[in-house]
N, C-alpha and C positions, 0 to 999 in steps of 0.2 A: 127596633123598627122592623116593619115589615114591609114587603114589596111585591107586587104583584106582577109577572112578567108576561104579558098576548103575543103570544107568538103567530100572526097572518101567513095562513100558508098559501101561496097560489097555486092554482091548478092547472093546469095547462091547458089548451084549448079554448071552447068559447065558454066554460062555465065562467059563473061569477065567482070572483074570490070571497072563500068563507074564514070566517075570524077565528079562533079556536082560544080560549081565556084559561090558564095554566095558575095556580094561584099555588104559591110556592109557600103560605102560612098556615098554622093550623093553631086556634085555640084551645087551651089547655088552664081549666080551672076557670076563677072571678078574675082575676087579675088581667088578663086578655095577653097571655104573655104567646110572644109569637116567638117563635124559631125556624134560623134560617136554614134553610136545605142546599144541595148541591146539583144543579142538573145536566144533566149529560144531554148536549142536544145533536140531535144529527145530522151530517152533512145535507147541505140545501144543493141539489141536482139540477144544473142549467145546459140545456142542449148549446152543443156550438151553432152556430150561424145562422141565428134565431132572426127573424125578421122584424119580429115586433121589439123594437125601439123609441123611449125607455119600456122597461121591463120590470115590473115592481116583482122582489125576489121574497121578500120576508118585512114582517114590522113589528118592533119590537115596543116596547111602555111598562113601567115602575106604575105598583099598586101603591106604592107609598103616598101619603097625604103630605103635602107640601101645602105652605101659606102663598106659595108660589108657582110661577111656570116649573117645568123640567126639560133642559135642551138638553136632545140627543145628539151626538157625538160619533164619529165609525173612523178607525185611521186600520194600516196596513194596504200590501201591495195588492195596487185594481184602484187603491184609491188618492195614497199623499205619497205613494210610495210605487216606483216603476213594476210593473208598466202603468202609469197614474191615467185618472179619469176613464179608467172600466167602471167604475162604482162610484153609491151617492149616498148618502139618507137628508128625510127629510128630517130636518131640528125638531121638530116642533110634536109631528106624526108619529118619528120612529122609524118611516118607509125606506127598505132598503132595494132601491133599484141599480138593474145592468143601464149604463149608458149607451154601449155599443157592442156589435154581437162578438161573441166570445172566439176564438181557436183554440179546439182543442191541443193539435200539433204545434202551438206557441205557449200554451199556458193551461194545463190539466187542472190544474186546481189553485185557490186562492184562501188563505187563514187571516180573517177580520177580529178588529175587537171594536164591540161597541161601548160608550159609556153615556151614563143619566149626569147631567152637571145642572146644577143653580145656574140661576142666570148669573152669579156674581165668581161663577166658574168651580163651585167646588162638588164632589164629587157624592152624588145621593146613593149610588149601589158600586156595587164591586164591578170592573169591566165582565163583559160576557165575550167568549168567542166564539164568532162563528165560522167554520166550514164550506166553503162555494165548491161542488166538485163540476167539472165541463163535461157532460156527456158525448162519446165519441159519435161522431156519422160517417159512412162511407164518401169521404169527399175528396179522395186522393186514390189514383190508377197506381197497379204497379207496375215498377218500371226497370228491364232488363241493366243488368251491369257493363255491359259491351254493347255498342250498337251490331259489332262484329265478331264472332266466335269464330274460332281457329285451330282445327284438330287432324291428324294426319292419324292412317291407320295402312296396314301391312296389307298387301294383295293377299285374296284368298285365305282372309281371316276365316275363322269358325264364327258359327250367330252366339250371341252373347257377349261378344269383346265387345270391354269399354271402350269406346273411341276417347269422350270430353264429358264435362261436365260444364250445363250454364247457371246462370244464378239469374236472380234479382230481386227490388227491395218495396218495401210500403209502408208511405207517411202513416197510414191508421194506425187505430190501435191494434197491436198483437195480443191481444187480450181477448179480440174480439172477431168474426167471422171477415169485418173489416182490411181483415190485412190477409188471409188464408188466402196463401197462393196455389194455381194448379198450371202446370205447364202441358206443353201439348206443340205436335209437328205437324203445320198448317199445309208444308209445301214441299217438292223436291225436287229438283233439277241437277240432271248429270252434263259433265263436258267431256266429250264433245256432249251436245245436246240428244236426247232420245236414244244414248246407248242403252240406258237401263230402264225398262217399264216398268219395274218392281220397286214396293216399297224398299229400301235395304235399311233403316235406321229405324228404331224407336229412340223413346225418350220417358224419363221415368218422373209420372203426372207431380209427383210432391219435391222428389231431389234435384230435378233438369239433369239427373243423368242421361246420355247419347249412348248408344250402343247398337251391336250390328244386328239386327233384323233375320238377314236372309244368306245363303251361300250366291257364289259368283263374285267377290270381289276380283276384277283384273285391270291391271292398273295399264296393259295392252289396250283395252279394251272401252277403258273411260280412268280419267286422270284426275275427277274432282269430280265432289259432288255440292249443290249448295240448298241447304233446310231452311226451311222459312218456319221460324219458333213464335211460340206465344202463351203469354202468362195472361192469367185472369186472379184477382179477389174472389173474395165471397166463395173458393174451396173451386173456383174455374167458372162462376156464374157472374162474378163482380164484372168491375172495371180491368178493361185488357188492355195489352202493351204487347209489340212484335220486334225480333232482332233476325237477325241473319248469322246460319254458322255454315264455316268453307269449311270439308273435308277434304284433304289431299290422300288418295289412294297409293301410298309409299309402295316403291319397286323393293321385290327379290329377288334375286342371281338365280332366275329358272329358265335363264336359256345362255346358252353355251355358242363361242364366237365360230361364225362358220367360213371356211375362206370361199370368196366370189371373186372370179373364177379361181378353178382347183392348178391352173399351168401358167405358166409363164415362160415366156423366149426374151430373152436380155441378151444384147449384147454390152463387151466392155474393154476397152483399151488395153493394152499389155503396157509394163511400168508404169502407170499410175494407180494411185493408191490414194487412199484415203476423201474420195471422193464418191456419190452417190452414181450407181447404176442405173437402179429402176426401184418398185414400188409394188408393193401386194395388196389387197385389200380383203376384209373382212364383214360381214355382216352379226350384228348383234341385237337380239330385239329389247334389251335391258336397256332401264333410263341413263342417256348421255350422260358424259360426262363424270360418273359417278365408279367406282368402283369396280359392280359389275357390270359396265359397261367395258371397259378398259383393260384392254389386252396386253400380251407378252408373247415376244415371237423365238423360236429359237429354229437355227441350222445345223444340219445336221447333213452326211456324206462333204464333207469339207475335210480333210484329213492334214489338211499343211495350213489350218486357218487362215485362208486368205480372206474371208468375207465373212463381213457382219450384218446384223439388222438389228434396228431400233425404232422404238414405236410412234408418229408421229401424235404427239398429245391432243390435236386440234380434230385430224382426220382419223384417229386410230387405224390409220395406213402402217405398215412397214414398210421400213425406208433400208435397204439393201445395198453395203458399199463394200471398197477393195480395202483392206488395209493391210495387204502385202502382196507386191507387183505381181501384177502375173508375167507370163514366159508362153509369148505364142511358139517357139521354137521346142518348148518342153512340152507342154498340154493345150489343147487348143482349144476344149470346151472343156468346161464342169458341170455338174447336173446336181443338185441341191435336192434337200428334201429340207421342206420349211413347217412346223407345225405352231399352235396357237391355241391359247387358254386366258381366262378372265384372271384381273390381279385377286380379285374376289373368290371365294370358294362356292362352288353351284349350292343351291338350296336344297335343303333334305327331302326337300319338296318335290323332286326332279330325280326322275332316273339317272344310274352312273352310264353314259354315255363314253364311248370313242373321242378321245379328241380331232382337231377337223385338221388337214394337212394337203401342203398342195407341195407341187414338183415346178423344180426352178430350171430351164435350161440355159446356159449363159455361154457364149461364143466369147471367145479372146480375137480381136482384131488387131493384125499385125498392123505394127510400125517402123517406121528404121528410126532405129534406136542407135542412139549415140556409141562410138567406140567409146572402148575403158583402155586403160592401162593395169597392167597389171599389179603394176605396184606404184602406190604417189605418197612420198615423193619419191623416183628412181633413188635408188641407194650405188655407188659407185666408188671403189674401194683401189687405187693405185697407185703408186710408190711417185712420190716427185719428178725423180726424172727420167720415167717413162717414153720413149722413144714415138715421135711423130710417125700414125701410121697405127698404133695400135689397137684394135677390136677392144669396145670399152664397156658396150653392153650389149643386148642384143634378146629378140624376141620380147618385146618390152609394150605389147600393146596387142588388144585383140578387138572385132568387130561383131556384134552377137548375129546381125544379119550378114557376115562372110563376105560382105564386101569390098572391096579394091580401098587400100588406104595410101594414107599421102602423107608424110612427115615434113617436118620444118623444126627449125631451131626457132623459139621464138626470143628467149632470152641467151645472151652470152657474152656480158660483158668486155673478156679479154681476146673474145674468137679463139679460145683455143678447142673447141669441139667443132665436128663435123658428122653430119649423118644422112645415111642412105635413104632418098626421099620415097622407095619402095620399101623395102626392108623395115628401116625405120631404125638396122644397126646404128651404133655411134662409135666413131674413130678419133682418135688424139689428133687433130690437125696440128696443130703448134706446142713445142714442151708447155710446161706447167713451169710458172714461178710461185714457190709459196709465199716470196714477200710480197706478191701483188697487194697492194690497196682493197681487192675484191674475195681476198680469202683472208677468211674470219675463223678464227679458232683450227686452221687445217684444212677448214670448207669451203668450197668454189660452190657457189650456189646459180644455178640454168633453167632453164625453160622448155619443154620442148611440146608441140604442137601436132595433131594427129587429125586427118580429114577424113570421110569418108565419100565413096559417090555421089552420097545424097544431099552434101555439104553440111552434115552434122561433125561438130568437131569436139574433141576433149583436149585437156590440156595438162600438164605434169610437170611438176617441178623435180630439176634434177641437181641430187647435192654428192658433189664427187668429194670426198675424203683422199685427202692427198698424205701418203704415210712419208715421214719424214725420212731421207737417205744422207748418208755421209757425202757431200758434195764437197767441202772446201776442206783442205786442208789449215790447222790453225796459222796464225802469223803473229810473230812474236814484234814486240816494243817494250822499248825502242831502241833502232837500233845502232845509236852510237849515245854514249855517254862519256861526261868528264870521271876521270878517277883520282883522288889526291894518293901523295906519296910522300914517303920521309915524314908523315906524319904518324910515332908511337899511339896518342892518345886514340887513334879510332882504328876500327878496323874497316880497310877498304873493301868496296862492296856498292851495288846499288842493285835495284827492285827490277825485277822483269817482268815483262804481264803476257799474256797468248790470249788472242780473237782469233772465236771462230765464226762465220757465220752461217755455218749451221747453228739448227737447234739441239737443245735436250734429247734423245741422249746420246747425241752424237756432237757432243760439244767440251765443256769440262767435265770431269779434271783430267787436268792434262800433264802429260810427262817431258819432264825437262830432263834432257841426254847431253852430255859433251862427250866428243868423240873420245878415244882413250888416245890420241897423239894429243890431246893439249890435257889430260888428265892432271900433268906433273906441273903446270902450272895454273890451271883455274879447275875452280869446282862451284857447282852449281846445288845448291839446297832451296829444297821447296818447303815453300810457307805455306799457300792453302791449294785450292783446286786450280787457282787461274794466274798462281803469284809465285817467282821465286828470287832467287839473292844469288847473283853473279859475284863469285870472290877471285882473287887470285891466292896462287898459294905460298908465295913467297913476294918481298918489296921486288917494286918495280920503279925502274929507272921511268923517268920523263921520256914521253916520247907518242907514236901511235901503234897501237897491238888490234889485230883481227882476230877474235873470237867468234866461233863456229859452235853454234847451239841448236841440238835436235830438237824439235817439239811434234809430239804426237797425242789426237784428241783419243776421246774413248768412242768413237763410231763403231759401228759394225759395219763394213771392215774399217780398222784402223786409218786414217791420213795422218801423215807426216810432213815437214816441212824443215828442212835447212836452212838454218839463218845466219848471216856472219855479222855481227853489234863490232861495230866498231870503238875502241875506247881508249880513249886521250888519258894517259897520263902526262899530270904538271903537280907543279905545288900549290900548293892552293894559301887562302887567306885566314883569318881565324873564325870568319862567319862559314868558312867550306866553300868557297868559288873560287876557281883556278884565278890565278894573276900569272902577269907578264914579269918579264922578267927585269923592268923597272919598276914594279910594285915590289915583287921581293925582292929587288936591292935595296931598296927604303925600309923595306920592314925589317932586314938585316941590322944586324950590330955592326959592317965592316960597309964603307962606301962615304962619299962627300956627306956636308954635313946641311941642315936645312936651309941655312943661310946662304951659302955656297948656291944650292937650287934654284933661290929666288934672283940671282942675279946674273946665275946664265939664264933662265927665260926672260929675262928683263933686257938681256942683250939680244936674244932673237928676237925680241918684238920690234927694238929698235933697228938693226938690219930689215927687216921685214918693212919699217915705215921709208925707210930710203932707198930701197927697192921699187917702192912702189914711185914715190918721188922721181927718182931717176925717170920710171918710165911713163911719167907723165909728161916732164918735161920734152924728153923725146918724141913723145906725138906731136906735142905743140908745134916742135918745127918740121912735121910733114904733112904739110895739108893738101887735097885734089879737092874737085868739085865734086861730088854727085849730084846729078839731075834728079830732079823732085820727079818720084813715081816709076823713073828707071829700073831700081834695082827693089829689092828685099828691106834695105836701111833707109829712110826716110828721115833727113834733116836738116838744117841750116848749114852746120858744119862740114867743110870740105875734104877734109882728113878722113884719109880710110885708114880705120883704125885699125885694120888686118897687121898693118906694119908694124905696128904696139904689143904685137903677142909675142914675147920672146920665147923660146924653146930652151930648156936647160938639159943634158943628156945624161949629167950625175948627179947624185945628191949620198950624201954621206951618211951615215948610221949613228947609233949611239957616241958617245963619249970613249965608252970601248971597244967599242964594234971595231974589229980589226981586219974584218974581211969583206963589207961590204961597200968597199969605195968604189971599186967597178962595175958594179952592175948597171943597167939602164933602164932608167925606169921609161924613157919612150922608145921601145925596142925597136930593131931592123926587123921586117918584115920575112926578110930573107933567112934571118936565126931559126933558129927551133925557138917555138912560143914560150912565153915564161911559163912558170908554172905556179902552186899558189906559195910553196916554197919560197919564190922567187921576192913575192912582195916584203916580204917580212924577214930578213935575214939578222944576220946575230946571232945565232943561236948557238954558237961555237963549236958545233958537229962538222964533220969533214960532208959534204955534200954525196959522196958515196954512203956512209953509214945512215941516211935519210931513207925514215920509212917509203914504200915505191905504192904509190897508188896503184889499187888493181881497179877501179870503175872508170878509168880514164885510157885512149890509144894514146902512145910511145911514138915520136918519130916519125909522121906518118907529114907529108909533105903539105904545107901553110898555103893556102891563096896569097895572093897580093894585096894586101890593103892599100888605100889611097895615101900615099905620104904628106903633101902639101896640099894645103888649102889652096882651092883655088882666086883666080884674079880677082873675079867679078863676084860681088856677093847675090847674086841670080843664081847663080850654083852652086851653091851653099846647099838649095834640095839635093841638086846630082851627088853632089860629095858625099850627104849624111846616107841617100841608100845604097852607094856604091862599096861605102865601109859595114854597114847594115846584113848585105846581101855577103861580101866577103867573111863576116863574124860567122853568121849562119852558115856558112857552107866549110867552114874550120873542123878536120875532124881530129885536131890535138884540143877541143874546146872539150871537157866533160857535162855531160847534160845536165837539163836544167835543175832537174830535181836532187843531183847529187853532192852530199853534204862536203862540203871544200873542206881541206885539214891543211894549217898553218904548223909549221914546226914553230918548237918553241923561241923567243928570240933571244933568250940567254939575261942574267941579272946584269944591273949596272947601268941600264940607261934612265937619263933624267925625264925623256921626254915623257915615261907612263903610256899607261893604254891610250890607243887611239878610240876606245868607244866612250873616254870619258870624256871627250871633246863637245857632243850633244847629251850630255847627259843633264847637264846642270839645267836646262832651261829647253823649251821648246821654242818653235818660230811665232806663236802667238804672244810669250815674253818679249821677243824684239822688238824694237821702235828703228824702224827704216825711214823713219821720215828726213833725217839727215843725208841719207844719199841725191835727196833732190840737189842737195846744195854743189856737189860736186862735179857741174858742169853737164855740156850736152856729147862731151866725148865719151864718159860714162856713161848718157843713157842711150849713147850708140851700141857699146857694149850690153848692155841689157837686153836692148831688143835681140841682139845676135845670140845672146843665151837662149831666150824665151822660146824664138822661133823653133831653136834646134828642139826644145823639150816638146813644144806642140809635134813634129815631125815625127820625133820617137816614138812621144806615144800614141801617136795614130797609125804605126806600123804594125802592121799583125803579123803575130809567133814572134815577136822581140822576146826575149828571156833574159834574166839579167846575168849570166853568163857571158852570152852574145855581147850585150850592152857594157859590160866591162870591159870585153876586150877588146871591142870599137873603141872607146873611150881612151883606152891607154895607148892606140894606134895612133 
């Protein structure tokens, strides 16, 4: 088959569109054989925003002979396909029209296929496609990339520095004169405004390069300048668009800091320091704040550095202070030389100039100024027992204005200082104790206070070092001890000790001496520094021996002390505690037998209950009134029971006690006083061979004690301090503190020690509640106990010395 294709070309304007008939067959021989060809068609050219709408573009039509219609067909984008309904054809015609005007800048071009179909849809040519290309128009300005450009440039640049570069763009085609930009500087304004009447900038018509124009950049002189720009299309004849570019005239370091004014008069306190004087000032005509704007100062003729300067950041002032006291009595003015340079280095730009320098004069204004001491804390170095009265320290304080001073103690706990309130010497008022509570490691720690006229005061602590001296001689313990004897198994002996109270190194170790008259029979060996072992050197008989013991500490110089230890030899027990000498008759193999024991005391208890019997009943039959509240005894009962107290004048000894039937145990007043011998007899030593106390007077004549009680129990006070008063004033009584020595009482007695009597039990084991039952004549006695013990012990200086020998009176 063959097919014939008309391609309608329209024309543009007001011609009439003419048909043009393309006949794509060519006959060849009788047979009318047709052959198909291929044709290349060329793009169909449609201006953008064409006015006339529809717009018939092309019409195409098939030479082929159909029995039939031929509906044409056209798909592709403009038409079933986005951007849809730009395009049309008619079915029937072929006619291919624009619906609506084209954008080039949305859609350049569009690629169609048309096709020839039967009406029953099948397909009578091969598709054809066609080409729609959009012709471009100048319909779009160009238009800058910034509305604001922004470029800084160096003062007193040369012409030719790039300062910036501006740009900007266009929707047309670049293909075509359409978008050919030219640039161009509409405008110029400096700030401050009208500093510069000269162009200074070009601009480069095709790149929007900025550059400098002209000489004179000074950024002194104008600090900004602002260009009013502008692009055109069409090569600078098109569609135009304008922006705005700020040039910032950038500072360099071409001026140098001058000081305003070149002198200064300061004055400035003496001892203060570290505080601000005064202030210099500089002028710079470089941009604040910056680099070279900003100074550094330095001083110089300062030779003892007492003064600095530093830069104020804000005011680029120097700020001028002390920061080491000054001395109006040493120098009274200083005179400064102060000079001043940018942090920045001057621009090459700039001649080397002098740097700028001004002259400081600075007055010191007196003060009164506190005294000092010369030394804090006083240091004060003196032996313990330093004599009251002694110069202790002295020049210890000075005044730098040489005025009149005034001392005080302000601290002193023990008051042993005192000091001259001119002067300001200090004297030992009172010795030194170094065991005070207020000296700590040796140290007495003081205070002391210093005025001046002007009532400026200072104040000092003073620590006196007390160096330690041999004051006390040691003292040995203790100095009586028991010593057993006739015992092989041990060796007798016991432990000595020495106090000193000094200290180190005047204290142990210390040396233990017996004299050489008792060498032959004791010796002394030391154990450590503070301890030794008193022995004797041969047995010794029972009895009491005075031993005389040297002790000397290691002071510088030496103290020494004489001691006489007293020591009791007896026999002792198998635990080592002396016993009496009816303990060791019982511990003997030789003496009564235990059974025997049990029934002599079983017979004194019974004498003892018929004793008492007896003299009970004897009260019964002597009864008196006492008046209720008359006397001291308060009670129902008539009977004065003074009558009831019998008095017995002997009492007998042991079993074998052969010598002590006569004694009295309630002695005459008139005898020589008993002695402690006296109590405890039996011992079966002739009373001459009895060791002789030496801490006791001999012989020396007895006061009177009261012998009888009196009538009236109202004086019963007078009696107890008339006997009280006569104990005390006894001078065969040995004082109170000295240890009593019993001879021994000899073996053989049943009765045992008398300290075994309370030993078994205390007063809080007893149950006295039986004594209620015993009548009101017994609790007459009671009361007449009780009184006497309240009376005793409300007596001051009783000693129980005294009180024994009252008692026995």
């Amino acid at each position: 088959t063959a097919a014939v294709i008309i391609i309608a070309i329209l024309i543009a304007g007001n011609h009439k569109q003419d048909l043009h008939a393309l006949y794509l067959w060519r006959n060849k021989g009788k047979g009318m054989i047709r052959v198909k060809r291929d044709w290349i068609i060329p793009p169909i050219r449609v201006s953008e925003n064409s006015r006339v709408v529809p717009e018939d573009l092309v019409q195409i039509k098939s030479d082929k002979i159909f029995s039939g219609e031929v509906i044409y067909k056209l798909e592709g984008p403009g038409v079933d396909q986005e951007p849809k309904n730009l395009f049309e054809i008619d079915d029937k015609t072929g006619m291919i029209r624009s619906k609506r005007p084209l954008d080039r800048e949305q859609h350049s071009s569009f690629t169609l296929k048309a096709f020839a179909l039967s009406p029953s849809g099948e397909r009578l040519e091969n598709p054809t496609t066609i080409e729609i290309v959009v012709l471009d128009q100048n319909d779009n300005k160009p238009v800058f990339t910034q509305k604001q450009f922004f470029g800084s440039v160096h003062e007193f640049s040369v012409p030719g520095t790039l300062v910036m570069s501006v740009s900007a763009t266009d929707a047309d085609d670049p293909m075509t004169e359409n978008a050919a930009l030219g640039f161009s500087i509409v405008g110029q304004e400096s700030i401050p405004p009208n500093a510069v009447n000269k162009t200074m900038f070009g601009i480069n018509n095709q790149t929007g390069a900025i550059y400098i124009r002209d000489v004179g950049l000074d950024r002194e002189v104008v600090k900004e300048f602002k260009l009013k720009l502008r692009v055109a299309d069409m090569g600078g004849d098109g569609l135009i668009s304008d922006a705005v570019a700020i040039i910032t005239v950038s500072d360099i370091n071409n001026h140098a800091p001058q000081f305003h004014p070149t002198s200064y008069n300061i004055k400035a306190l003496e001892n203060v320091y570290n505080v601000e004087i005064g202030r210099v000032s500089v002028i710079d005509r470089d941009d604040p704040g910056t680099g070279n704007w900003e100074v550094k100062y330095t001083v110089s003729h300062d030779p003892f550095g007492n003064f600095a300067i530093q830069t104020d950041p804000v005011t680029n002032q120097g700020i001028l202070t002390v920061v080491k006291p000054l001395d109006y009595e040493v120098k009274r003015e200083h005179n400064l030389i102060l000079t001043v340079e940018n942090i920045n280095s001057l621009s090459i730009k700039v001649p080397n100039l002098r740097l700028s320098s001004a002259t400081v004069s600075i007055t010191v204004v007196n003060e009164n100024e506190a005294p000092y001491f010369k030394e804090n804390p006083i240091l004060i170095q003196v032996p313990e027992n330093e004599k009251p009265g002694k110069l202790l320290k002295s020049n210890i304080a000075s005044d730098p204005d040489h005025s009149e001073l005034r001392f005080e103690i302000s601290k002193d706990p023990e008051g042993w200082l005192d000091i001259n309130r001119e002067t300001g010497n200090i004297f030992l008022r009172r010795s030194f104790n170094i065991r005070s509570p207020h000296v700590e490691n040796n140290i007495y720690s003081a205070a002391i206070k210093v005025t001046d006229a002007g009532g400026v005061s200072a104040s000092a602590a003073v620590s006196i070092i007390l160096e330690e001296t041999n004051d006390f001689p040691p003292q040995l313990l203790p100095l009586s001890r028991f010593l057993c004897t006739g015992d092989s198994r041990r060796t007798p002996g016991f432990l000595l000790t020495a106090v000193d109270e000094d200290r180190s190194p005047h204290a142990s170790p210390f040396i233990f001496v017996i004299p050489d008259s008792l060498l032959l029979n004791w010796t002394v060996t030391k154990v450590n520094d503070t301890h030794a072992i008193l022995r004797p050197t041969e047995e010794l008989e029972a009895g009491e021996y005075t031993v005389t013991v040297w002790v000397t500490d290691s002071g510088s110089p030496a103290q020494s002390a004489l001691s006489q230890v007293n020591v009791t030899a007896c026999l002792c027990d198998t635990y080592g505690d002396c016993r009496f000498e009816a303990g060791a008759f019982l511990g003997s193999r030789v003496g009564i037998s235990f059974i025997a024991l049990i029934i002599i005391i079983a017979s004194g208890v019974l004498l003892l209950v018929l004793l008492f019997l007896a003299v009970a009943i004897n009260a019964c039959g002597r009864r008196h009134h006492i008046k209720k509240g008359s006397g001291l005894l308060v009670g129902e009962s008539e009977d004065d029971i003074r009558d009831n107290i019998l008095n017995y004048d002997e009492q007998g000894g042991g079993e074998e006690d052969e010598n002590a039937f006569n004694i009295d145990l309630l002695w005459n007043p008139r005898d020589a006083p008993p002695t402690p011998w006296s109590f405890y007899p039996g011992s079966g030593l002739p009373r001459g061979k009895q060791p002789l106390r030496k801490d006791a007077p001999h012989n020396l004549p007895s006061p009177t004690y009261p012998r009888r009680p009196p009538a009236d129990p109202t004086d019963i006070e007078d009696y107890i301090n008339e006997g009280l008063e006569a104990a005390d004033n006894d001078p065969n009584v040995p004082p109170y503190d000295t240890a009593l020595i019993y001879d021994f009482e000899g073996e053989g007695s049943v009765a045992g020690s008398l300290s075994s009597i309370a030993s078994g039990s205390s007063d809080g084991d007893q149950d006295y509640d039986y004594l209620n039952d015993w009548g009101p004549r017994f609790q007459k006695l009671a009361n007449i106990f009780s009184v006497c013990l309240r009376k005793i012990s409300s007596t001051q200086g009783l000693n129980n010395d005294t009180f024994s020998t009252f008692m026995v009176n």
